[in-house]
Backbone as JSON, one array per atom type, in Angstrom:
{
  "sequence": "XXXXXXXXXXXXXXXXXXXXXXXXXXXXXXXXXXXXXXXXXXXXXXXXXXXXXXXXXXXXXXXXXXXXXXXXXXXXXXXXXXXXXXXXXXXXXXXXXXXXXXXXXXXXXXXXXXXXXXXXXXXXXXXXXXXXXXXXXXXXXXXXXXXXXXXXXXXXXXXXXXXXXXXXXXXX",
  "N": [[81.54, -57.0, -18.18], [79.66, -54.33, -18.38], [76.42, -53.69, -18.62], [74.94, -51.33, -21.18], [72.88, -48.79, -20.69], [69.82, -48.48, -22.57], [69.39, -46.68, -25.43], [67.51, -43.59, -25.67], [65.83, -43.36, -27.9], [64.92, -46.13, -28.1], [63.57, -46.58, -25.78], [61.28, -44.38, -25.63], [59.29, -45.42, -27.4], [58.07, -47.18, -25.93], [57.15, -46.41, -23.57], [55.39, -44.42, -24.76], [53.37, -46.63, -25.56], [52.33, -47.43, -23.05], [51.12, -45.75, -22.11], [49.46, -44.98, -24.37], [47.49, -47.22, -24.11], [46.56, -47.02, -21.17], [45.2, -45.01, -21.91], [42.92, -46.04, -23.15], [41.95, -48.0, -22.11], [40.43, -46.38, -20.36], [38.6, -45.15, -22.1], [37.04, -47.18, -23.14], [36.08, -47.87, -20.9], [34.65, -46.44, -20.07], [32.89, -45.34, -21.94], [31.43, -48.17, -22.09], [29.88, -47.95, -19.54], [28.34, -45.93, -20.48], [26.55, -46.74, -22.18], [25.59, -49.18, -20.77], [24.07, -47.19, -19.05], [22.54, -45.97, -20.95], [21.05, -48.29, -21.65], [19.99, -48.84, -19.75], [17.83, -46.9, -18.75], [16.67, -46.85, -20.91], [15.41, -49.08, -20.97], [13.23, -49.0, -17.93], [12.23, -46.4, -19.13], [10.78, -47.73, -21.26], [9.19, -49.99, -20.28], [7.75, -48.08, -18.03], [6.5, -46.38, -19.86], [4.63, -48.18, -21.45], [3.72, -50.57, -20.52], [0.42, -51.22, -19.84], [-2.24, -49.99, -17.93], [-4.33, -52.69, -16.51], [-7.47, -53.59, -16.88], [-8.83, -53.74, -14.59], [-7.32, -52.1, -12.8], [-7.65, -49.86, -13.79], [-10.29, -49.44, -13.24], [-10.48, -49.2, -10.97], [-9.21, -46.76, -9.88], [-10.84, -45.45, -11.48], [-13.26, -45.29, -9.83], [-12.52, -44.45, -7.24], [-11.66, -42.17, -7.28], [-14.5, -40.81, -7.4], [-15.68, -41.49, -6.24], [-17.27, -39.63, -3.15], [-16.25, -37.43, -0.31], [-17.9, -37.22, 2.22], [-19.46, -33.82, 3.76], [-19.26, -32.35, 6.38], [-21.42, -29.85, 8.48], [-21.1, -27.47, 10.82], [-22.68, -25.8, 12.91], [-22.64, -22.61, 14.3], [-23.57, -20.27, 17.06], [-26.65, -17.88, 16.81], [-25.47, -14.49, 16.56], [-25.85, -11.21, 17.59], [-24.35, -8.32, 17.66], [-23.0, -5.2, 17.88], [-22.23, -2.27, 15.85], [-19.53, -0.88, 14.42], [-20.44, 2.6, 14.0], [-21.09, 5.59, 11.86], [-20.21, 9.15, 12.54], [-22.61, 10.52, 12.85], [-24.63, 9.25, 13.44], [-27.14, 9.06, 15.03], [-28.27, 5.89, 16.41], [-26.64, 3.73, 17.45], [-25.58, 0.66, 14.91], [-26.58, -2.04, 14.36], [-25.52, -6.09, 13.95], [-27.07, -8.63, 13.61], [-26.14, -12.03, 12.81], [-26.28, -15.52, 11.0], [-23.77, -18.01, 11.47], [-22.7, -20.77, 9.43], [-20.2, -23.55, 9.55], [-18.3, -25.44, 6.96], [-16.81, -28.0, 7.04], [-14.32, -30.53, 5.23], [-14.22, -32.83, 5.95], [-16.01, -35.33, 8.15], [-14.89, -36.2, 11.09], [-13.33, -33.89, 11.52], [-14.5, -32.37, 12.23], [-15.38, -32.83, 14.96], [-13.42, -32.13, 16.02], [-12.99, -29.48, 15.96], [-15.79, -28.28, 17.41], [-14.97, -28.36, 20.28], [-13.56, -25.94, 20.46], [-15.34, -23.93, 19.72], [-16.06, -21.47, 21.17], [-13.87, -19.61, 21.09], [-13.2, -19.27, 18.67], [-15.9, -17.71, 18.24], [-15.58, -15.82, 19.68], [-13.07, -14.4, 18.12], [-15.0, -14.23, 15.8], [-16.59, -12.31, 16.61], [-14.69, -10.04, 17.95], [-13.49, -8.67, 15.44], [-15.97, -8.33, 13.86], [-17.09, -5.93, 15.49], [-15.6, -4.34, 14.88], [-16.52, -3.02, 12.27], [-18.5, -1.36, 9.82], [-21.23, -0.37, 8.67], [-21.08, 0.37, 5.95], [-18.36, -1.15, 5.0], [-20.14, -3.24, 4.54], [-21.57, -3.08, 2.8], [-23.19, -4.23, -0.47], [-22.27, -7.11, -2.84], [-19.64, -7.38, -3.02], [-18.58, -6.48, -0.22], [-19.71, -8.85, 1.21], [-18.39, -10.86, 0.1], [-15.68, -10.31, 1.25], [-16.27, -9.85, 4.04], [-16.78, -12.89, 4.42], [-14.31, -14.25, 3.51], [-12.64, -13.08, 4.96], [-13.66, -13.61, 7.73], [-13.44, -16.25, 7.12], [-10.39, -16.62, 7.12], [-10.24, -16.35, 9.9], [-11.32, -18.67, 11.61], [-9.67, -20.21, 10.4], [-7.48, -19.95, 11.38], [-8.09, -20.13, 14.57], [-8.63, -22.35, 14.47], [-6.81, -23.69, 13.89], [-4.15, -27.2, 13.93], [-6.48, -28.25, 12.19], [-8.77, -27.39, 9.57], [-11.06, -25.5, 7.83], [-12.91, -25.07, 5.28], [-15.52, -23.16, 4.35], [-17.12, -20.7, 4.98], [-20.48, -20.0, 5.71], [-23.14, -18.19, 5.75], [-26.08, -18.15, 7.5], [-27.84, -16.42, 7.91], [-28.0, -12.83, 8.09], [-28.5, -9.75, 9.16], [-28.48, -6.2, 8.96], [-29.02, -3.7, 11.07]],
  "CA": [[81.17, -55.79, -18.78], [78.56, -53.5, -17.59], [75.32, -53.63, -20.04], [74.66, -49.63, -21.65], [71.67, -48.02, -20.54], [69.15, -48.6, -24.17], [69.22, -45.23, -25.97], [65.99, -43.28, -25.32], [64.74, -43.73, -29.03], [64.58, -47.55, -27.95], [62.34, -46.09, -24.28], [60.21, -43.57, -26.23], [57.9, -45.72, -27.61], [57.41, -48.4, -24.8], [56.29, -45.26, -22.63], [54.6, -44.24, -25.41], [52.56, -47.63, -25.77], [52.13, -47.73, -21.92], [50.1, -44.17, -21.72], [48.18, -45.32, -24.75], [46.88, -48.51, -23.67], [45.9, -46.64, -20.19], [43.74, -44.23, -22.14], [42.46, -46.54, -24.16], [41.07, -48.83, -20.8], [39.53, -45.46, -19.58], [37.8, -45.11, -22.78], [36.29, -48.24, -22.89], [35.2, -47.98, -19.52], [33.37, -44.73, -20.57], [32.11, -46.18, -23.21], [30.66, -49.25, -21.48], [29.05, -47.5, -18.88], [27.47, -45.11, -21.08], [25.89, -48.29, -23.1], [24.65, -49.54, -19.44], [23.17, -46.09, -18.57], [21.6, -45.48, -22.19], [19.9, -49.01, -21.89], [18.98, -48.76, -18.16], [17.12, -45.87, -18.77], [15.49, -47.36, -22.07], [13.92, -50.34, -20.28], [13.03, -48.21, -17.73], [11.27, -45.92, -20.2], [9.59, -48.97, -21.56], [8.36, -50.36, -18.52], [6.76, -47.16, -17.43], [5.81, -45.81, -20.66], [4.71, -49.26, -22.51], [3.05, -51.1, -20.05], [-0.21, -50.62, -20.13], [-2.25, -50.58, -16.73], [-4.9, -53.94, -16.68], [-9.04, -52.83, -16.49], [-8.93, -53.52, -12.84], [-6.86, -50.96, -12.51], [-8.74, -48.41, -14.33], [-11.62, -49.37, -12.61], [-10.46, -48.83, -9.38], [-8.97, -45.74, -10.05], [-11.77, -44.07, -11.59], [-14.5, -45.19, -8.64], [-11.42, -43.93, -6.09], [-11.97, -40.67, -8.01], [-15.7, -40.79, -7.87], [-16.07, -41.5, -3.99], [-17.1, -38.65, -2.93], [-16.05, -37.26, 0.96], [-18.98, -36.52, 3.13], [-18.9, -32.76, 4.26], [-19.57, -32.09, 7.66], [-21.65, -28.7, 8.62], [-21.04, -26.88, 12.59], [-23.44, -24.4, 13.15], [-22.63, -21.83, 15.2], [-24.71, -19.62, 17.59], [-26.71, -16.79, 16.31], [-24.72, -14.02, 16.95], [-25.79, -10.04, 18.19], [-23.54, -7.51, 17.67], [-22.97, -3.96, 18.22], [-21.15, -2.38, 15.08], [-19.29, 0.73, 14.69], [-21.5, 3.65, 13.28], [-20.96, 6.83, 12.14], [-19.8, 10.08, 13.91], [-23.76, 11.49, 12.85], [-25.81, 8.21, 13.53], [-27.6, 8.51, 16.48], [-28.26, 4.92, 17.14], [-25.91, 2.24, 16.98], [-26.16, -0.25, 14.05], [-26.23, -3.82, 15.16], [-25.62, -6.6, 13.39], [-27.17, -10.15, 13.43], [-25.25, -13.12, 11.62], [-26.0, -16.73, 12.06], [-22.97, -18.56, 10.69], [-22.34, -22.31, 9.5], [-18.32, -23.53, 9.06], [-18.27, -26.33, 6.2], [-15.32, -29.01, 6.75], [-14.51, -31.7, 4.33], [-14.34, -34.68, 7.26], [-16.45, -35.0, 9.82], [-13.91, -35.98, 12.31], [-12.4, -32.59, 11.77], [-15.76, -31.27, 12.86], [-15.29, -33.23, 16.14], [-12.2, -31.32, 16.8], [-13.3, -27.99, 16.48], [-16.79, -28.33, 18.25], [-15.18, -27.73, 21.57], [-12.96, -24.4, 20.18], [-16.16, -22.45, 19.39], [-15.97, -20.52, 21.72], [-12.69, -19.08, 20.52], [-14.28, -18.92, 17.37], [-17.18, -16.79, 18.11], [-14.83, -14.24, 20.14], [-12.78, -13.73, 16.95], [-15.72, -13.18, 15.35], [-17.15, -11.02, 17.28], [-13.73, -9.03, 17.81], [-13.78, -8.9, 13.87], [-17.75, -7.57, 13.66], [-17.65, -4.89, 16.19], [-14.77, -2.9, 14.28], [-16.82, -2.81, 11.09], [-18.92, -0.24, 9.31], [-22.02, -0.24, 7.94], [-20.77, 0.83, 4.35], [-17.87, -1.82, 4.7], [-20.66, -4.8, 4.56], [-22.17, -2.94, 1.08], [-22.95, -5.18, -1.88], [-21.77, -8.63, -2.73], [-17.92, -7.51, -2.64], [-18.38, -6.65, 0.8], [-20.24, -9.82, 2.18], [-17.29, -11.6, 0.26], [-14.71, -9.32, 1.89], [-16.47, -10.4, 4.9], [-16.86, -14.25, 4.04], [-13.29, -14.28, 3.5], [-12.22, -12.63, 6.42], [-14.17, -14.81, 8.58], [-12.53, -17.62, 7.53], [-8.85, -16.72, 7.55], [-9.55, -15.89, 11.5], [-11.59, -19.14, 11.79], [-8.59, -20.98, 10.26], [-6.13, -19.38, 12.57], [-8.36, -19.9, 15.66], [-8.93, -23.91, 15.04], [-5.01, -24.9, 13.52], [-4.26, -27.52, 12.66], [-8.02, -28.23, 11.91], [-8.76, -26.44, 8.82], [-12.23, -24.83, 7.61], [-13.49, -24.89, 4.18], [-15.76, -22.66, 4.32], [-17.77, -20.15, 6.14], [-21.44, -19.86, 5.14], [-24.01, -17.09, 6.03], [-27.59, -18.27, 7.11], [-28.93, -14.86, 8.32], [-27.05, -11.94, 7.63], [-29.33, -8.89, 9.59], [-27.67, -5.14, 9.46], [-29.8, -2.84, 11.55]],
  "C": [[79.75, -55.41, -18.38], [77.64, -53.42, -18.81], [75.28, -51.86, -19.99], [73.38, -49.71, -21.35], [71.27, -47.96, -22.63], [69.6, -46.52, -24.39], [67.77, -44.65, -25.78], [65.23, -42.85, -26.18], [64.35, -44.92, -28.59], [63.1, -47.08, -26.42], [61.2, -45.08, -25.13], [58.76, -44.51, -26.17], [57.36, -46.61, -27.1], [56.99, -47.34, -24.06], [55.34, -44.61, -23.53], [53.03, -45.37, -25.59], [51.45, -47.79, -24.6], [51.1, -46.79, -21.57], [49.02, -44.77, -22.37], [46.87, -46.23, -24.27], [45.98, -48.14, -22.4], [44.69, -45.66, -20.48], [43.0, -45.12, -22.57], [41.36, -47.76, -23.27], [40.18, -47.72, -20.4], [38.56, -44.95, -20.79], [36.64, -45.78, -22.97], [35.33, -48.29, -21.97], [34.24, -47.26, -19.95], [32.5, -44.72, -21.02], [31.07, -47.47, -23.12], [29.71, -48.97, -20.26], [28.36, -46.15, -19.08], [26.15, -45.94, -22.01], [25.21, -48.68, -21.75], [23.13, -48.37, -19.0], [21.87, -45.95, -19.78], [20.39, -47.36, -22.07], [19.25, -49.28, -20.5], [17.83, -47.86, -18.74], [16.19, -46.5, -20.4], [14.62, -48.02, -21.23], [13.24, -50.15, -19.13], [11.74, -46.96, -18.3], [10.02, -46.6, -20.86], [8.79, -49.44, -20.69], [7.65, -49.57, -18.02], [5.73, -47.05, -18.32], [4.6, -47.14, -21.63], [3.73, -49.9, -21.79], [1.91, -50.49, -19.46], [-1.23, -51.23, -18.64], [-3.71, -51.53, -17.06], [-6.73, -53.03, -16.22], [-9.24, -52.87, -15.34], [-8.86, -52.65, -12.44], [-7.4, -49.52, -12.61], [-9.65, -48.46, -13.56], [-11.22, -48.84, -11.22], [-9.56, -47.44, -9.06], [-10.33, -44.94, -10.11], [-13.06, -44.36, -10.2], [-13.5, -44.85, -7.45], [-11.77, -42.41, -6.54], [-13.58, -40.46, -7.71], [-16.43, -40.89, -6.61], [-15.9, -40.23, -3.82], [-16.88, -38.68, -0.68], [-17.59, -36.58, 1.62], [-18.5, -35.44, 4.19], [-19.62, -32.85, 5.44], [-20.03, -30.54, 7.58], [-21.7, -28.13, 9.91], [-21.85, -25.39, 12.09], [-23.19, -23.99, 14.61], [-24.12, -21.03, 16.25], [-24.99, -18.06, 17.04], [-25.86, -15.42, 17.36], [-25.21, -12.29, 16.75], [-24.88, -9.03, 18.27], [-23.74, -6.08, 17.12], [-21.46, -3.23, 17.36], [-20.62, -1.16, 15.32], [-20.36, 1.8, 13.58], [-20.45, 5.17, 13.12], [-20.76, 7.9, 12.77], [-21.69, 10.68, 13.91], [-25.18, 10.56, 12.98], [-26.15, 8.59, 14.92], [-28.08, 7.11, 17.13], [-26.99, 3.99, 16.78], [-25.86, 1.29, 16.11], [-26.08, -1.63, 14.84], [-26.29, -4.11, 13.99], [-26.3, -7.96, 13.8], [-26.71, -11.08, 12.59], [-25.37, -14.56, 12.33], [-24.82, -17.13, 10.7], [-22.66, -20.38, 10.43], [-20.77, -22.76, 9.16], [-18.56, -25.07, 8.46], [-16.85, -27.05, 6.3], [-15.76, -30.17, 5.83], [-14.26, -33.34, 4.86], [-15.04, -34.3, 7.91], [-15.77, -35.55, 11.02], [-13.34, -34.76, 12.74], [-13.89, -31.63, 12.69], [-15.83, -31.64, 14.4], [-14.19, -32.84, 16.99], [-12.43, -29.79, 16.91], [-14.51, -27.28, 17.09], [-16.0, -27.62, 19.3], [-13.86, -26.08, 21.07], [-13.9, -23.85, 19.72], [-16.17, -21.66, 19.86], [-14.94, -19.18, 21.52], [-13.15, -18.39, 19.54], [-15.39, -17.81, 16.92], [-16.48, -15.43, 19.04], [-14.12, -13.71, 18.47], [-13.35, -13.28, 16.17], [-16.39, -11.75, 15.46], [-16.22, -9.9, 17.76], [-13.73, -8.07, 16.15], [-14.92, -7.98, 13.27], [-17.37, -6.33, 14.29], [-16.68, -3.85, 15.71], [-15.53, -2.55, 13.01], [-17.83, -1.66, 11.04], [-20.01, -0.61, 8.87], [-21.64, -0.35, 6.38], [-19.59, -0.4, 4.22], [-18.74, -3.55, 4.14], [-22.09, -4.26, 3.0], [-22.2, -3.52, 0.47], [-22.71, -6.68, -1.44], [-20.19, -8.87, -2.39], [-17.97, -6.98, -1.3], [-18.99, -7.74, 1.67], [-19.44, -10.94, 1.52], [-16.15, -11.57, 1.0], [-15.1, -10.39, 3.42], [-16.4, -11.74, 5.39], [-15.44, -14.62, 4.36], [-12.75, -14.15, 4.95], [-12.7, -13.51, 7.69], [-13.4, -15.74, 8.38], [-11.14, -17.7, 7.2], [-9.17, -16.55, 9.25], [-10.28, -17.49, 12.17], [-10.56, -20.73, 11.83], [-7.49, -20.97, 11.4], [-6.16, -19.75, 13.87], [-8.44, -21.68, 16.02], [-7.62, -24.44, 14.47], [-4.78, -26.02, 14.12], [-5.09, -27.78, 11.81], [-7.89, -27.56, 10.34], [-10.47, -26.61, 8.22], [-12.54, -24.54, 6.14], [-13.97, -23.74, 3.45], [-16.74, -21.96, 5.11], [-19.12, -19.66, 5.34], [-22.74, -19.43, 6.12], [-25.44, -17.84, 5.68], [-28.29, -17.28, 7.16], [-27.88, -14.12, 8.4], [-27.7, -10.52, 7.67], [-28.04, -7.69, 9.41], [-29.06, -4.16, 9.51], [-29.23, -1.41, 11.54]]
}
């Protein structure tokens, strides 16, 4: 005799048991590597936040902070120039400007020594379009300041220039 296939109240709840049990592993899991993550990240937390750094440390921090960089100063050549004037000036204005370029290495100053020349054309491209009335006041000899040294930046890349500082500053 041939055995009967169970009835499929008797199968229900063994497929029923079989699902549960599979969620019930993927819960766990979930659950256990949420418990890993939450105490990674504590001790972690502790360890950064907790430990506290040793007076050495401090010390040699704050005199790392406290070293100062020795600036380097390139002086340029005084510089002659022939500005633009007025339609009702009868002479020409000139300008005289000696200029100094402040870097914060002096190696960097050993790289842009031999590009002065560059340097002092852009300026002097720069000068000879200007105005009298544009070099008015203090906001125009910042105007100017400025301007100088975005073209000073541009002209020594990657190098870079601090600042540009006015020893003589003649407008005839």
């Amino acid at each position: 005799m041939a055995k009967k296939p169970k009835p499929a109240e008797d199968g229900a709840p063994a497929e029923g048991a079989a699902e549960g049990g599979g969620k019930s592993k993927k819960k766990l899991i979930i659950i256990v590597a949420g418990v890993l993550v939450l105490a990674g990240a504590g001790g972690g937390g502790w360890f950064f936040f907790m430990k506290k750094p040793s007076p050495e440390q401090i010390a040699a921090a704050e005199a790392a902070k406290n070293v100062k960089k020795p600036v380097a100063f390139i002086e340029m050549k005084d510089m002659m120039i022939s500005i633009a004037g007025g339609p009702q000036q009868e002479r020409q204005p000139m300008i005289k400007i000696k200029v100094v370029l402040e870097t914060a290495d002096a190696k960097i100053s050993d790289e842009i020594k031999p590009l002065l020349p560059r340097v002092e054309d852009a300026f002097q491209v720069f000068l000879r379009e200007l105005r009298p009335s544009d070099l008015e006041g203090s906001a125009g000899m910042y105007r100017l300041k400025e301007e100088l040294l975005r073209r000073v930046n541009v002209t020594v890349f990657p190098a870079k220039i601090d600042a540009v500082l006015f020893k003589e500053l003649l407008i005839q």
